[in-house]
N, C-alpha and C positions, 0 to 999 in steps of 0.2 A: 550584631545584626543576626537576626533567623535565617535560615536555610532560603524559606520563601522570599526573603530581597533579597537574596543574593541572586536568584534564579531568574527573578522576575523581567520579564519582557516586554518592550513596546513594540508596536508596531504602526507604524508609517506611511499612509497613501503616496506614492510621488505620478507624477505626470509625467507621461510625454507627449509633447504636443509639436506637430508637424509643420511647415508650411510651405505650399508651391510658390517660388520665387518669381515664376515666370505666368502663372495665373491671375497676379492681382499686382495694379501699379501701385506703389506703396508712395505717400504724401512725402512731400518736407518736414522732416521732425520743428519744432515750432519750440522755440527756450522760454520760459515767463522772461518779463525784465531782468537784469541784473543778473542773471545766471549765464556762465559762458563753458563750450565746449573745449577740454582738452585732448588730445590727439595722441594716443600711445608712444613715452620713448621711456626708455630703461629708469631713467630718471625718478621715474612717476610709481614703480614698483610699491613705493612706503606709504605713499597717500592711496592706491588703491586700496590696500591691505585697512587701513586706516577707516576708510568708507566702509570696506566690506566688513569689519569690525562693528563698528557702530547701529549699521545695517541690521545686521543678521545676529548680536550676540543674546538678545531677547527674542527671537524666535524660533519656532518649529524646528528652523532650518538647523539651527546650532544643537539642538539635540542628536537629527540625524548625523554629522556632520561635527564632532565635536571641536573642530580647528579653528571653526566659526566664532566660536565665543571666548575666542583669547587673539590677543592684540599678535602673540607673535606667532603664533595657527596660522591668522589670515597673513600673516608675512610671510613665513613658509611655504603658504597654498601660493601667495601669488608669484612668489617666485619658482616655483613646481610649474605651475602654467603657463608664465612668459618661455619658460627654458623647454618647451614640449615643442617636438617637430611639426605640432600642428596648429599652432599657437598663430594665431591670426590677426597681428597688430593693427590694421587698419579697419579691424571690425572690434579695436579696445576702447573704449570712451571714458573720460573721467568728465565729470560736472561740478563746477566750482561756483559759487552764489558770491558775489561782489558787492560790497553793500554801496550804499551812497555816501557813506561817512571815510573821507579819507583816510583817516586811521586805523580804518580795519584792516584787518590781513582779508584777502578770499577765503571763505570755507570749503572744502571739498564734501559734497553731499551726495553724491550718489555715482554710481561705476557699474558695468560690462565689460566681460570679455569676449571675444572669439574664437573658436577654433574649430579648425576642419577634423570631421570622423574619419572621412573615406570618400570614395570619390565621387558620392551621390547628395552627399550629407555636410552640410554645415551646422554648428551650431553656435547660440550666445548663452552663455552660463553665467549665473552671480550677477543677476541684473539685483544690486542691491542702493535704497536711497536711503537714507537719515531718516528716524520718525519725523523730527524737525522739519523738514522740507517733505514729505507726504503731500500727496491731494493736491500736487501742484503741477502733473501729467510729465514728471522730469521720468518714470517709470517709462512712459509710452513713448517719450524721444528718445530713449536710450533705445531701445528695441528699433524702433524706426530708424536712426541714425546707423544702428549695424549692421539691418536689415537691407537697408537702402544700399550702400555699401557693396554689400552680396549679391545684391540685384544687377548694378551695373558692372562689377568687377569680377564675381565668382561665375561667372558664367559654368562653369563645368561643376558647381556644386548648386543645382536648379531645387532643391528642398535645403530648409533652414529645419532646426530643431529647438528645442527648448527643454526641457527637465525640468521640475519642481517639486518641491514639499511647501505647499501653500493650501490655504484655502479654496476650493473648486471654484467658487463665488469670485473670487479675487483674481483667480487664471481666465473665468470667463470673461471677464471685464478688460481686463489686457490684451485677450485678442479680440474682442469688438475694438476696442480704443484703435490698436495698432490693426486694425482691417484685414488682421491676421486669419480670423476666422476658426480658430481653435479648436 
């Protein structure tokens, strides 16, 4: 390889995008049919990792981020996260799509985590869904779901946060959906 790839650089837009918890009522996140909500327990560690894998290994995000696009990356990342003092289980969501065919197992298709910064600031990270399931607003209930959450429980964390390497297009769109206002 040349000197110039070896050297060579990207670079990255990431966001951050803020929101007053106690400014705006935040809806009922809303499931399509056959999709059902799972609820953070240690258990669930391998299937996040699993989602956020499948999620993230074809995008942006796994360049910045290279843990993203290896199966045992996002196992490490998500055990890196649950084991963090500020690691915020009841603002963790897993989404599992159920088919109507008895013999199907559930698939897990999309996941968020929580965690608190400090004592102003909460945030949800790795809001990540399956291409396969896309365009099906599992994105805006995962946000709503952890949101909501914070709203009624975090009381002493009155802003929410967000971080991204996404499209700007696609961030604005997630905070008009989730009434975020971004």
């Amino acid at each position: 390889s040349t000197r110039d790839e070896m050297t060579s650089m990207a670079y990255f837009r990431r966001f951050k995008m803020e929101f007053d918890l106690t400014a705006t009522p935040l809806t009922e996140p809303v499931l399509p049919p056959n999709y059902r909500w799972a609820s953070w327990n240690t258990g669930l560690v391998d299937r996040h990792a699993e989602v956020k894998f499948h999620s993230f290994r074809d995008e942006i995000d796994s360049l910045v981020f290279p843990c993203l696009a290896a199966t045992d990356g996002c196992q490490q990342l998500m055990r890196d996260i649950s084991r963090q003092s500020n690691f915020v289980p009841r603002a963790t969501w897993l989404i599992s799509y159920h088919s109507d065919d008895p013999w199907d197992y559930p698939f897990d298709c999309a996941t968020i985590q929580g965690l608190s910064r400090d004592s102003e600031l909460g945030a949800v990270q790795n809001v990540g869904v399956v291409p396969e399931h896309r365009g099906q607003g599992l994105g805006r209930a995962l946000v709503l779901q952890s949101l909501r959450w914070k709203s009624k429980a975090w009381l002493v964390l009155p802003v929410s946060g967000l971080d991204c390497t996404v499209q700007a297009q696609q961030l604005m769109l997630l905070g008009k959906q989730t009434q975020c206002g971004w």
